[in-house]
C-alpha distance (Angstrom), angle and dihedral (degrees) to the residues before:
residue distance angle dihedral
X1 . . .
X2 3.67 . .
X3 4.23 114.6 .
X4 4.22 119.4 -136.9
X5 4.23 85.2 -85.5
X6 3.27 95.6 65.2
X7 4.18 96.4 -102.2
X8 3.66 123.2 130.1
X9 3.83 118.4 -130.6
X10 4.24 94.3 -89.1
X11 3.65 91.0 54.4
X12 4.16 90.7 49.3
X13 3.65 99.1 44.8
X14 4.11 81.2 41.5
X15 3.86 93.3 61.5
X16 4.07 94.9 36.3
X17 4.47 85.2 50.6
X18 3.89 83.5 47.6
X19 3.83 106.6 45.3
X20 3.51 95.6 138.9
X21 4.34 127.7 -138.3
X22 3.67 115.3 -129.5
X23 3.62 113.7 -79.0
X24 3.84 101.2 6.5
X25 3.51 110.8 -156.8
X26 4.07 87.5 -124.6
X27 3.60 135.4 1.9
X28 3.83 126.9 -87.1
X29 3.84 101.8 -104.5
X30 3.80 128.1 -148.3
X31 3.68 129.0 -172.1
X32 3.95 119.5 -149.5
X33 3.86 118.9 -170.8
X34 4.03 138.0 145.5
X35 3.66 120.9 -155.7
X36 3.84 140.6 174.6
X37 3.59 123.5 -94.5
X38 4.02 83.3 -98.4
X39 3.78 94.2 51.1
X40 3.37 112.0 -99.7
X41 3.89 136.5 128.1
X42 3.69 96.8 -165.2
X43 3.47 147.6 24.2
X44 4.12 123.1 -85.5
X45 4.30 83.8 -106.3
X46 3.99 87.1 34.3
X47 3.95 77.0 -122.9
X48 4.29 87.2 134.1
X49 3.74 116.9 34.1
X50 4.07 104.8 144.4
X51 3.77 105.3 64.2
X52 3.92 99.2 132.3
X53 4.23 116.1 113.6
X54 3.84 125.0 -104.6
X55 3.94 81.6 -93.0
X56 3.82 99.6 61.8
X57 4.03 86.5 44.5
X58 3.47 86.0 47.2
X59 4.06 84.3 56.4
X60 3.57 96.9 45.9
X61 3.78 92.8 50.8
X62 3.97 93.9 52.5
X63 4.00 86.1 44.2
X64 4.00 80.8 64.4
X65 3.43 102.2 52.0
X66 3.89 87.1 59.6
X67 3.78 95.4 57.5
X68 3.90 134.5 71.0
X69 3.72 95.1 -140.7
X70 3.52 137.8 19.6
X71 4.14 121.8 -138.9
X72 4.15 140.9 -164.0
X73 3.33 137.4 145.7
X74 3.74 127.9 -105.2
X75 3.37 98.1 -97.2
X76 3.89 88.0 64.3
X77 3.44 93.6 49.1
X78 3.51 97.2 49.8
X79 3.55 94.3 50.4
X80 3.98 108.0 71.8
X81 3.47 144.8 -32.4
X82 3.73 94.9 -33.4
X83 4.33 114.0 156.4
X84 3.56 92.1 153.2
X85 3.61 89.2 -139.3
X86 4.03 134.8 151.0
X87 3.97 101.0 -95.6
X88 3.80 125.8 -130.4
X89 4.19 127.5 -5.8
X90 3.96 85.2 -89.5
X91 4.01 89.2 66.9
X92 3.55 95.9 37.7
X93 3.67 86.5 51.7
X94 3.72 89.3 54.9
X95 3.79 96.5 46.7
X96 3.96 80.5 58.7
X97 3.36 97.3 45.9
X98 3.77 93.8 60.6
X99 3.86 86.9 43.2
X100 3.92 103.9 -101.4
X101 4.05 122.7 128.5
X102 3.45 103.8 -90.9
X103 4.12 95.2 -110.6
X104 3.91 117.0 53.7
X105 3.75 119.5 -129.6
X106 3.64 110.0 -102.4
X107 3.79 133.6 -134.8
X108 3.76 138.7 -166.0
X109 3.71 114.9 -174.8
X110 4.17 121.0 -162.3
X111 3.80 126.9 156.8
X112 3.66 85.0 -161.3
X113 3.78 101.0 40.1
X114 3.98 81.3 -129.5
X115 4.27 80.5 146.9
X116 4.61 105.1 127.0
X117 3.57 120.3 -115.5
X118 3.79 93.0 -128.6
X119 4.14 96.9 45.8
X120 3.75 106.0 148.5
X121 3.91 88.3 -119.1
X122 3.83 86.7 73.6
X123 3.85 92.7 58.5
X124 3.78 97.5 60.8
X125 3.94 107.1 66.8
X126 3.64 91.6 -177.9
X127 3.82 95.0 121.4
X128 3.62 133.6 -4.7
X129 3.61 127.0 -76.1
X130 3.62 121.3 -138.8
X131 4.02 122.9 -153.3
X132 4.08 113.7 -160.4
X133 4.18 108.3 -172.1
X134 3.60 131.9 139.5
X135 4.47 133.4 -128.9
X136 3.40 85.8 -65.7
X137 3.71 96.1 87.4
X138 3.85 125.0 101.0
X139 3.47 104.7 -102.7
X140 3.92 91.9 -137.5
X141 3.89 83.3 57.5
X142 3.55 94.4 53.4
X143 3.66 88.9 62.8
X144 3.69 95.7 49.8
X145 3.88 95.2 42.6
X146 4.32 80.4 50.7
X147 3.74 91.8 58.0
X148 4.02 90.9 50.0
X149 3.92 102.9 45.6
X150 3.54 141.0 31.1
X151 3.44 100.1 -105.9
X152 3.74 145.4 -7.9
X153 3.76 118.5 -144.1
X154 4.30 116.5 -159.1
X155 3.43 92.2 -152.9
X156 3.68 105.7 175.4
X157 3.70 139.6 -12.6
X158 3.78 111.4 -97.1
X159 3.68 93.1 -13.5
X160 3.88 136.0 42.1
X161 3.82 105.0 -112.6
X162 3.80 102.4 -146.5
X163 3.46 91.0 -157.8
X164 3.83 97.3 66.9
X165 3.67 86.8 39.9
X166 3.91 99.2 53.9
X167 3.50 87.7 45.1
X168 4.10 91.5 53.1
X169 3.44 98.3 53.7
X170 3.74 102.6 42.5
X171 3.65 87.2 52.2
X172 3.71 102.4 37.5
X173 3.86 111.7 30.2
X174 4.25 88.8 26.5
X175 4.22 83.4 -111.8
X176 4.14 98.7 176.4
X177 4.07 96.3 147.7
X178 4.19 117.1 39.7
X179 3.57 115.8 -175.4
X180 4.10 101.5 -164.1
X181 4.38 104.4 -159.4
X182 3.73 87.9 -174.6
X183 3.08 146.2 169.7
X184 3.47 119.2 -120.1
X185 3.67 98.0 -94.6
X186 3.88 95.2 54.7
X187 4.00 92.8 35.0
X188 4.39 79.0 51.4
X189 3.74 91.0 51.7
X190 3.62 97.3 51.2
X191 3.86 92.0 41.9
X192 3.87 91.7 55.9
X193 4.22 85.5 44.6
X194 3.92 89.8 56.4
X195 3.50 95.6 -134.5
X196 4.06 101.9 115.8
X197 3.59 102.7 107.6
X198 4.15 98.1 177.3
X199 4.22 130.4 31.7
X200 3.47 109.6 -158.5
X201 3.72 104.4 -168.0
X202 3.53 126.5 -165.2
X203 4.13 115.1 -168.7
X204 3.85 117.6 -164.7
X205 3.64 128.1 -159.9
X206 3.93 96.6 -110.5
X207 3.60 144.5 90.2
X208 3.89 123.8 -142.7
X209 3.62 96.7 175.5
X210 4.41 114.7 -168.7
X211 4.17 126.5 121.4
X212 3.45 88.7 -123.7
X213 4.19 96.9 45.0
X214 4.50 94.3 119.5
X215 3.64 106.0 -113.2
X216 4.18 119.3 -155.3
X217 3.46 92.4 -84.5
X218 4.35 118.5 39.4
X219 3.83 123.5 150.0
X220 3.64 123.2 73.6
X221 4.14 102.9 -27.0
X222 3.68 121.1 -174.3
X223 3.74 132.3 -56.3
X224 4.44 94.6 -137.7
X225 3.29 147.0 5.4
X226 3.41 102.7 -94.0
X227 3.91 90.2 55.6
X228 3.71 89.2 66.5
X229 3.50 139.4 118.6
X230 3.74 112.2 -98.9
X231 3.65 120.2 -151.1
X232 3.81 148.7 175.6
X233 3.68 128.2 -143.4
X234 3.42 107.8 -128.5
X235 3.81 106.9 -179.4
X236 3.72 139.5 -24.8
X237 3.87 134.5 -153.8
X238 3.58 125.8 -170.5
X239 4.01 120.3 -150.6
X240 3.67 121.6 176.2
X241 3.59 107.6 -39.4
X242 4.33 93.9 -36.7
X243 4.03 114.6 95.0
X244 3.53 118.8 -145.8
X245 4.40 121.4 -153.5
X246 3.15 137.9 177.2
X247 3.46 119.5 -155.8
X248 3.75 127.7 -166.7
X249 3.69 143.2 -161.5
X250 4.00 110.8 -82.0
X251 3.36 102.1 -117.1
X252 4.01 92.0 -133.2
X253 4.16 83.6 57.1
X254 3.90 110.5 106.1
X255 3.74 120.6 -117.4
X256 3.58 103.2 -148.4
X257 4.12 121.3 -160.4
X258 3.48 93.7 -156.5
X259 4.45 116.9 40.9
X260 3.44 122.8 -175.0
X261 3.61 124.1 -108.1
X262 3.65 102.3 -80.8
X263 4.02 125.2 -174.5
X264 4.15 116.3 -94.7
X265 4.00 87.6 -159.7
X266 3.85 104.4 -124.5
């Protein structure tokens, strides 16, 4: 069902769940993926990794003009023409509509800083971009990385502690709804934090098959069961041949205020 604004049901009962208070502690985080029917989000060589229809980009973009900033890791980035921006006038009219600036902030996160100079996100200045890495980083790439973004927040030693960071960007750049578009190392990292609050799930009809094919979720994982991520489905729509869930935190799963430092993959 799609509402007078042009959201479907999932994105409306999204926004009512994550009606922020004033000042909240950290933002509201949201995960967006698609994956085969066997799981993955990329090919084996990570040669193919957008293989979802017009429809499920057509999701993803609406997903953005609910959030205040837009995240992925540096391997996403670095792998295409990436700006993490807002789409066409019709979504920044939407962002407006529901009374956010019309472009979303923009983050890049990399323990490493391993994030290239000339990444297409650099060449659209439409809002600023964000880069959250820790004391790992070169210092001579700090520097270069300072003269490309806004800012660049050390945010741990060896690892990016999520906690600091959530906490930084709610209360510096006003950051009350995150939507996280991976990959599977940062989507990992945030799992293992506790801090993703939705799943939105797209499942295509294909199979890429390989061990090493990246999955929605890479890095460290969990050692047992009990460590894992709980979740609730909260709706499903089927279009075509694609499915399209939403999963939600269990409500027995802990919200913590302050995560450990967690890994961010590269």
């Amino acid at each position: 069902m799609v509402t007078p604004d042009g959201r479907n049901a999932a994105e409306t009962a999204s926004a009512k769940r994550s009606s922020p208070l004033p000042q909240p502690s950290r933002p509201f985080v949201l995960i967006n993926m698609a994956m085969t029917a066997d799981g993955k989000i990329a090919t084996a060589n990570r040669a193919i990794s957008t293989f979802g229809s017009r429809r499920d980009h057509d999701n993803l973009m609406k997903l953005r003009t609910t959030a205040d900033a837009v995240m992925s890791g540096a391997r996403t980035v670095n792998s295409g023409k990436i700006t993490l921006g807002p789409g066409g006038p019709r979504y920044r009219r939407l962002r407006r509509r529901r009374g956010l600036t019309e472009y979303p902030l923009r983050i890049i996160v990399s323990g490493s800083g391993s994030i290239e100079a000339n990444a297409e996100v650099f060449k659209h200045r439409f809002s600023p971009v964000i880069i959250l890495t820790t004391r790992r980083i070169p210092s001579a790439k700090v520097r270069q990385l300072r003269s490309l973004a806004a800012h660049v927040k050390i945010c741990g030693v060896r690892e990016v502690n999520w906690g600091m960071a959530m906490r930084w960007l709610a209360r510096k750049w006003g950051v009350r709804r995150l939507l996280c578009e991976g990959g599977g190392h940062l989507n990992d990292a945030m799992f293992r934090a506790g801090l993703v609050d939705e799943l939105h799930l797209t499942v295509c009809p294909k199979i890429f098959g390989g061990r090493t094919a990246p999955t929605i979720a890479e890095g460290t994982g969990v050692p047992t069961l009990a460590a894992a991520t709980k979740l609730r489905l909260h709706s499903r729509r089927r279009h075509g041949d694609e499915l399209f869930l939403v999963y939600v935190r269990h409500k027995t799963a802990r919200r913590p205020e302050r995560p450990a430092a967690v890994s961010s993959g590269r």
